[in-house]
C-alpha positions as CSV (number, residue, x, y, z in Angstrom):
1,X,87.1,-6.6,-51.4
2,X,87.5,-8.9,-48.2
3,X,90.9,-7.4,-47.4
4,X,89.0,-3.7,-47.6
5,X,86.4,-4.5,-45.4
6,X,88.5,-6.6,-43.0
7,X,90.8,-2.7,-42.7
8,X,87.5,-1.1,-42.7
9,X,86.5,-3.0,-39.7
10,X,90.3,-2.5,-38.2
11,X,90.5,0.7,-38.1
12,X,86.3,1.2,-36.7
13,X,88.2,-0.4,-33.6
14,X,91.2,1.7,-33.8
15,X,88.4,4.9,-33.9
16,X,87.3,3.6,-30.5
17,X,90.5,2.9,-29.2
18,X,91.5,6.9,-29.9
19,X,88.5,8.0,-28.4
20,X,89.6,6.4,-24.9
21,X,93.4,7.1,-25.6
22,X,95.6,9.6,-24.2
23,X,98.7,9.9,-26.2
24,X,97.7,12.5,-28.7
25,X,100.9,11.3,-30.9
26,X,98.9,8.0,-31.3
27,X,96.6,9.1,-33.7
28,X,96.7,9.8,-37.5
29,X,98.2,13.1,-38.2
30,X,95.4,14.5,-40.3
31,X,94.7,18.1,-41.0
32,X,90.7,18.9,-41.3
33,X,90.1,21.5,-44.2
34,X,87.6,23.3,-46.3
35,X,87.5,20.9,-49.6
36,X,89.7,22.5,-52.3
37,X,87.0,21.5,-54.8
38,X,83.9,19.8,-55.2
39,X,83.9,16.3,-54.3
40,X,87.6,16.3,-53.2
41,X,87.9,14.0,-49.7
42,X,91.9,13.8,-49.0
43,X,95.0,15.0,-50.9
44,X,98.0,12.0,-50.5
45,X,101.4,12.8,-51.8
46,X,100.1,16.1,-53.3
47,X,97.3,13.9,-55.2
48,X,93.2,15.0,-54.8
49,X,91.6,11.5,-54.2
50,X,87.7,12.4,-55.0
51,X,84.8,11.1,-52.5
52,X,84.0,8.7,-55.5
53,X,87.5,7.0,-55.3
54,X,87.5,6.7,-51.6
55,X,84.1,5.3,-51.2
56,X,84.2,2.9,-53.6
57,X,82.6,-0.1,-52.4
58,X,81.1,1.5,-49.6
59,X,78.3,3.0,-51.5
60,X,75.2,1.6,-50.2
61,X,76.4,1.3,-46.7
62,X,76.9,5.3,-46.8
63,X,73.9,5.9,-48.2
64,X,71.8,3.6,-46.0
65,X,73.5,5.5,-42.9
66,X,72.5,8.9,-44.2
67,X,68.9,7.6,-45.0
68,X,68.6,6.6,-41.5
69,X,70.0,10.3,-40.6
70,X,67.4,11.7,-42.7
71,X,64.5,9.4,-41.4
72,X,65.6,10.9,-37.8
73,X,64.9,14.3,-38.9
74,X,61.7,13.6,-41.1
75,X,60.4,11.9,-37.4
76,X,61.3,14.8,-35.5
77,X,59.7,16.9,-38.1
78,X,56.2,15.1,-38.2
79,X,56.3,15.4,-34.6
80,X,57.2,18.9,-34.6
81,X,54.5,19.6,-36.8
82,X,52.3,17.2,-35.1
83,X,52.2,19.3,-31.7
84,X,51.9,22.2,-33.9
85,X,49.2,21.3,-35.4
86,X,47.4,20.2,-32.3
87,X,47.9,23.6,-30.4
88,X,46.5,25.7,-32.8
89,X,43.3,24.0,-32.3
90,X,40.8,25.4,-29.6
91,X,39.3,22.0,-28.9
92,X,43.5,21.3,-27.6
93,X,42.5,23.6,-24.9
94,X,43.3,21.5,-21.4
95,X,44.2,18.1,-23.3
96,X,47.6,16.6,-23.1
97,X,48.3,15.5,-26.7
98,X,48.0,12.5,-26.0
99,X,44.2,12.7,-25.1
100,X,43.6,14.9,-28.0
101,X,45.0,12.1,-30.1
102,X,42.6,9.1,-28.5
103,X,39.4,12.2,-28.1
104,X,39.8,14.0,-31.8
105,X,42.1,11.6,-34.1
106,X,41.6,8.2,-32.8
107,X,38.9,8.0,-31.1
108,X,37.9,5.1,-33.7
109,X,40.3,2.6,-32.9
110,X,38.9,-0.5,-31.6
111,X,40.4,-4.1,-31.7
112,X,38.6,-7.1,-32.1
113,X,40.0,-10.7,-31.0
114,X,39.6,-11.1,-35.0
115,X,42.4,-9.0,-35.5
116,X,44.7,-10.1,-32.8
117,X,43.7,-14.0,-34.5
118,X,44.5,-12.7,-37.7
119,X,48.1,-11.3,-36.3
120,X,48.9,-14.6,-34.6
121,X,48.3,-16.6,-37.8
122,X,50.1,-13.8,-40.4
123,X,53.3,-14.5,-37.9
124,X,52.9,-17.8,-37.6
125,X,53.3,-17.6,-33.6
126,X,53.7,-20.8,-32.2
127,X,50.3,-22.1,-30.1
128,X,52.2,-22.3,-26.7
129,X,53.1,-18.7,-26.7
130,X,49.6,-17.7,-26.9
131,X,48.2,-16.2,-23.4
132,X,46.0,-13.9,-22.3
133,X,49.0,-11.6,-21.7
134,X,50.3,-12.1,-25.5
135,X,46.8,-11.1,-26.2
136,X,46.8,-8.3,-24.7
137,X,50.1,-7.1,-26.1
138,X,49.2,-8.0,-29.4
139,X,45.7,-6.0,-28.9
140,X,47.9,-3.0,-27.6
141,X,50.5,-3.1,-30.6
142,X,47.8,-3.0,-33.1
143,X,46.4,-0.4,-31.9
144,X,49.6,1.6,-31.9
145,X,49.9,0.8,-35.6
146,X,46.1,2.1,-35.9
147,X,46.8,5.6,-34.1
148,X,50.0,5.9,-35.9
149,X,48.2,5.4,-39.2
150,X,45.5,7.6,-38.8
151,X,47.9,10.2,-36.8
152,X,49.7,10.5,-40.5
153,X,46.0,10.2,-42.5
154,X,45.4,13.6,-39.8
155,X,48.5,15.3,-40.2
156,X,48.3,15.1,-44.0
157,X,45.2,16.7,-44.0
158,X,46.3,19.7,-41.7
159,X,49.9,20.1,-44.6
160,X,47.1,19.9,-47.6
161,X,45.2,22.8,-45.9
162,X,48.6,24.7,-44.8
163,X,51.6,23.5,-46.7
164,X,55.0,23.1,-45.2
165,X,58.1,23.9,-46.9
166,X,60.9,21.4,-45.9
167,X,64.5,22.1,-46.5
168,X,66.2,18.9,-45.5
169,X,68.1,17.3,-48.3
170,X,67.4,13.7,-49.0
171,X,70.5,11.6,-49.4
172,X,71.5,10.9,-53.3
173,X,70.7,7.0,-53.9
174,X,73.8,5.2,-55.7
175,X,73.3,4.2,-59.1
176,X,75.0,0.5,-59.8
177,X,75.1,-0.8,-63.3
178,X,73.3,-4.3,-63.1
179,X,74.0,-7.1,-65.8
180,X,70.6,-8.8,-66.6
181,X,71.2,-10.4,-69.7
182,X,70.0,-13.4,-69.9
183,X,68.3,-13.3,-66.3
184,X,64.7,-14.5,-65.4
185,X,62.0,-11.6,-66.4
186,X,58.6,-10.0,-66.5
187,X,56.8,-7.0,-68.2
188,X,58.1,-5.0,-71.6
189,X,61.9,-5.3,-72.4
190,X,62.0,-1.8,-73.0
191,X,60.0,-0.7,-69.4
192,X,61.4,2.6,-68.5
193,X,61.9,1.3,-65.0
194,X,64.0,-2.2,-64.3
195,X,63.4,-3.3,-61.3
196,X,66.0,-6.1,-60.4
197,X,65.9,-8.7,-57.3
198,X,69.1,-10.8,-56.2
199,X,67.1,-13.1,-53.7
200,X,67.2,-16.5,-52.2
201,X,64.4,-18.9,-52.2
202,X,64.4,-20.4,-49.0
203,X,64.9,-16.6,-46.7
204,X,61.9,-16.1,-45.2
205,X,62.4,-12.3,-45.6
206,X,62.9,-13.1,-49.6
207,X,59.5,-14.8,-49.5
208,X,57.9,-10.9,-47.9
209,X,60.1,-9.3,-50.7
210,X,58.1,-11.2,-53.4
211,X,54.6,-10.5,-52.2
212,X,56.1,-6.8,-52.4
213,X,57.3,-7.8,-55.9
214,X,53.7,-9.0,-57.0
215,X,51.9,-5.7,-55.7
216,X,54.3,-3.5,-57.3
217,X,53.7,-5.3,-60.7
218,X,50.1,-5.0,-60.1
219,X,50.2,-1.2,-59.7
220,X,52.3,-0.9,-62.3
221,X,51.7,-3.1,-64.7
222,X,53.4,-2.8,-68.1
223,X,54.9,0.2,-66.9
224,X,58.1,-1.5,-65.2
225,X,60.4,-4.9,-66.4
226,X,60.9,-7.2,-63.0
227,X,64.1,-8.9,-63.0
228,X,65.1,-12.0,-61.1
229,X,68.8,-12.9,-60.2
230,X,69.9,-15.8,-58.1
231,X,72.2,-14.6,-54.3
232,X,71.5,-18.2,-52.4
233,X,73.1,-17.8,-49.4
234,X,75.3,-20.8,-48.0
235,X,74.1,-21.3,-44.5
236,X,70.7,-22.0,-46.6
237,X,71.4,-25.7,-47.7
238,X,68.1,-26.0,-50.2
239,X,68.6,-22.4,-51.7
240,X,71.0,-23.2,-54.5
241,X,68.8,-26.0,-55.5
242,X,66.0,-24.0,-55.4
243,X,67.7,-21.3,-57.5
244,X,68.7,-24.1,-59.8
245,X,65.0,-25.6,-60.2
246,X,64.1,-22.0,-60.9
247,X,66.3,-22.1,-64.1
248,X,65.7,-25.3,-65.2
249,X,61.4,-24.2,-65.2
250,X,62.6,-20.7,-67.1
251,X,64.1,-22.7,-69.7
252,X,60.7,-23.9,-70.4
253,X,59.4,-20.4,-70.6
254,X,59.3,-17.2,-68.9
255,X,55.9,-18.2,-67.4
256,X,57.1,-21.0,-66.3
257,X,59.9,-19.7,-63.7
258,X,57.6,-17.0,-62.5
259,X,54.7,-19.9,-61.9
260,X,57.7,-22.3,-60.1
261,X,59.2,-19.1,-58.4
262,X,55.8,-18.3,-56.7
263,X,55.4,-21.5,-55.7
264,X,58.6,-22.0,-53.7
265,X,58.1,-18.9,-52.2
266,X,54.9,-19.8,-51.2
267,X,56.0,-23.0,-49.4
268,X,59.1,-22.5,-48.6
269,X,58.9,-26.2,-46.6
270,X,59.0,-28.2,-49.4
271,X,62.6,-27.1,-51.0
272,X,64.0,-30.9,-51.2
273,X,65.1,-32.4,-54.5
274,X,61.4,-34.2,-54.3
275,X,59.5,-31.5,-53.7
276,X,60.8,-29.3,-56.1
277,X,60.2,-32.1,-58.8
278,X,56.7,-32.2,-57.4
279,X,56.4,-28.8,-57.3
280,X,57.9,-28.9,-61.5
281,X,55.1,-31.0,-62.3
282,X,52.1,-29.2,-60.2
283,X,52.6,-26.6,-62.8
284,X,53.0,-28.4,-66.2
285,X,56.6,-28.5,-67.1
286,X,57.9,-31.4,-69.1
287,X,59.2,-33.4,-66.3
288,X,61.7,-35.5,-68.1
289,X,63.5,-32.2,-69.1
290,X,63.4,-30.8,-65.7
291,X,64.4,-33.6,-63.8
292,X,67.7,-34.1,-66.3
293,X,68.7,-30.1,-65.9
294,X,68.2,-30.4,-62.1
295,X,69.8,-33.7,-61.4
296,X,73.2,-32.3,-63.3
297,X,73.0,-28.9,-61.6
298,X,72.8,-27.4,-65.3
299,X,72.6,-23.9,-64.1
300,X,75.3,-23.9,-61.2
301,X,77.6,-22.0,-63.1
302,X,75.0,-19.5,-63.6
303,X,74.1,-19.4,-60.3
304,X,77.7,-18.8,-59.3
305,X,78.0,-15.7,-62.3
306,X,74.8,-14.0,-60.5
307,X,76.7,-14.1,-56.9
308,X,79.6,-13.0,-58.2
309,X,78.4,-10.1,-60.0
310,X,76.0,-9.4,-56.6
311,X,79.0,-8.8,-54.3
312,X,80.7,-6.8,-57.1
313,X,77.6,-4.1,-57.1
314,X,77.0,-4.5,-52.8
315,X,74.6,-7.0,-52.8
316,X,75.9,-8.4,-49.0
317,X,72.5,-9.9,-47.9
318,X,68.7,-10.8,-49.6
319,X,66.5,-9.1,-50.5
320,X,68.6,-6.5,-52.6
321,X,66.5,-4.5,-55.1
322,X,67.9,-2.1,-57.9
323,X,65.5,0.1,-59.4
324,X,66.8,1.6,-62.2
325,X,70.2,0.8,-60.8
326,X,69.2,2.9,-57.2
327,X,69.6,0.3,-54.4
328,X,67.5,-1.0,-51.9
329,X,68.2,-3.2,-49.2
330,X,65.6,-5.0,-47.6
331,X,62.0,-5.6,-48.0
332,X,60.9,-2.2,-47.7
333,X,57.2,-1.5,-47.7
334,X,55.5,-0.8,-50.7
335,X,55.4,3.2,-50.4
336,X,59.5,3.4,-49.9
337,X,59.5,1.6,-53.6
338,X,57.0,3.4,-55.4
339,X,58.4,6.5,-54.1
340,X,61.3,5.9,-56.2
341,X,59.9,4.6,-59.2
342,X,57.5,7.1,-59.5
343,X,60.8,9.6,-59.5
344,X,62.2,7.5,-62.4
345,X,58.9,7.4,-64.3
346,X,58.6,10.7,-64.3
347,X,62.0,11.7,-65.6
């Protein structure tokens, strides 16, 4: 796999190096045709290689760059629609848009020094940065965030009295085959929907995937199976103990690793050896037990399985979710998931 990416990366130089070259005979002699059949990419020495044979390991980065594609066209489709919207209303009549916007749509938008507190203490920004300049930026990005929410609250009230047929294809999500057996989980074994995370405990975006984790199961409830796996990346020196700790509590219960995994994440400070015992015993495990499995790294080779089998299926960075074997990268918000599960759901 490293020796594919490494030529991957090769020849996205050589691509640039073509585009400023001259010499036409230093480029590949490829012939661009009509595909002879569905899902044929290349023939080679008189053989069809299919795009599933080519891509191959490629999968999510594809898909991920056609998502981004098709989030360019959705935006300039809102904001087509947007404009449209606005000038078939009489009260438009003289207004640039964006005074219709702060006179008709968002004219409620208000921020309080509450809010901008609140901000400064959800991103934990450091007291010296604080000014009366950062306050006023702060005060002026939220309320961009207002007038953009309620600018999409508007504009789905103007499609639900006039609906708008859309013909732009959404990209097809790859489907990975994830082994979960005897991994960490929660909700019915037989869920129709398996959501799986391969996450580190000490990567601060990990930590925002779980509190996405938690509100999905709470929407959900019995209705999807939540799935831990261990991807403790090595330039974070207290994840792999962490991951460890994590399967030394679930061998004391099912309960137990979810109660130890929300408390690492929530204090992701306090991932020493000493903590994590401390931590072990905050939440009633049998201590002598514990302590044994994490002081011999009991788990490791487990640990070392779940990476493995991670960058077999793309998992390159934390968080990577699987729902229903459809990747996600990243901690997306809580509409992009339930998008997609409600899609499996209802199949």
């Amino acid at each position: 796999m490293g020796h594919l990416i490494s030529l991957m990366v090769v020849f996205g130089m050589l691509g640039f190096m073509h585009a400023c070259a001259d010499k036409a005979d230093s480029r590949p002699n490829f012939i661009f045709k009509p595909a002879p059949s569905p899902g044929a990419a290349l023939k080679f020495k008189d053989q069809i290689v299919t795009e599933g044979e080519l891509y191959k390991g490629a999968e999510s980065d594809i898909f991920e760059a056609e998502l981004k594609v098709y989030e360019i066209k959705m935006n300039k489709l809102n904001a087509y629609l947007m404009e449209k919207f606005m000038e078939a209303d009489p009260k438009k009549k003289g207004l640039s848009n964006d005074e219709y916007l702060d006179k008709f749509i968002a004219s409620s938008v208000l921020i309080g020094e509450k809010e901008v507190d609140k901000l400064i203490q959800e991103r934990s920004i450091p007291k010296e940065h604080i000014n009366d300049q950062m306050r006023e930026r702060i005060k002026k990005f939220l309320a961009m965030e207002k007038k953009k929410e309620l600018l999409e609250k508007w504009l789905a009230e103007q499609t639900k009295k006039s609906p708008v047929e859309v013909y732009i294809a959404k990209p097809t999500w790859p489907v990975f085959e994830i082994p979960i057996e005897g991994a960490p989980f929660t909700g019915p074994s037989d869920a129709k929907v398996t959501l799986v995370e391969y996450s580190d405990f000490q990567c601060p975006f990990c930590a925002k995937g779980a509190q996405i984790v938690a509100e999905l199961k709470k929407k959900y409830g019995k209705k999807i199976k939540v799935v831990f796996k261990n991807f403790p990346l090595p330039f974070h020196k207290q994840a792999m103990p962490a991951a460890l700790a994590g399967l030394c509590a679930n061998e004391q219960g099912a309960e137990k690793f979810w109660s130890m995994h929300d408390k690492m994440f929530a204090d992701q400070a306090k991932l020493e050896i000493v903590d994590l015992k401390a931590t072990a015993k905050s939440i009633g495990l049998d201590t002598k037990k514990f302590d044994a499995c994490l002081d011999t790294s009991k788990y490791e080779s487990v640990v070392t399985k779940d990476m493995e089998q991670g960058g077999s299926i793309e998992v390159k960075s934390t968080p990577t979710f699987f729902v229903n074997g459809h990747i996600i990268n990243g901690a997306r918000d809580v509409e992009f998931f339930s998008e997609l599960i409600d899609q499996e759901l209802a199949k």
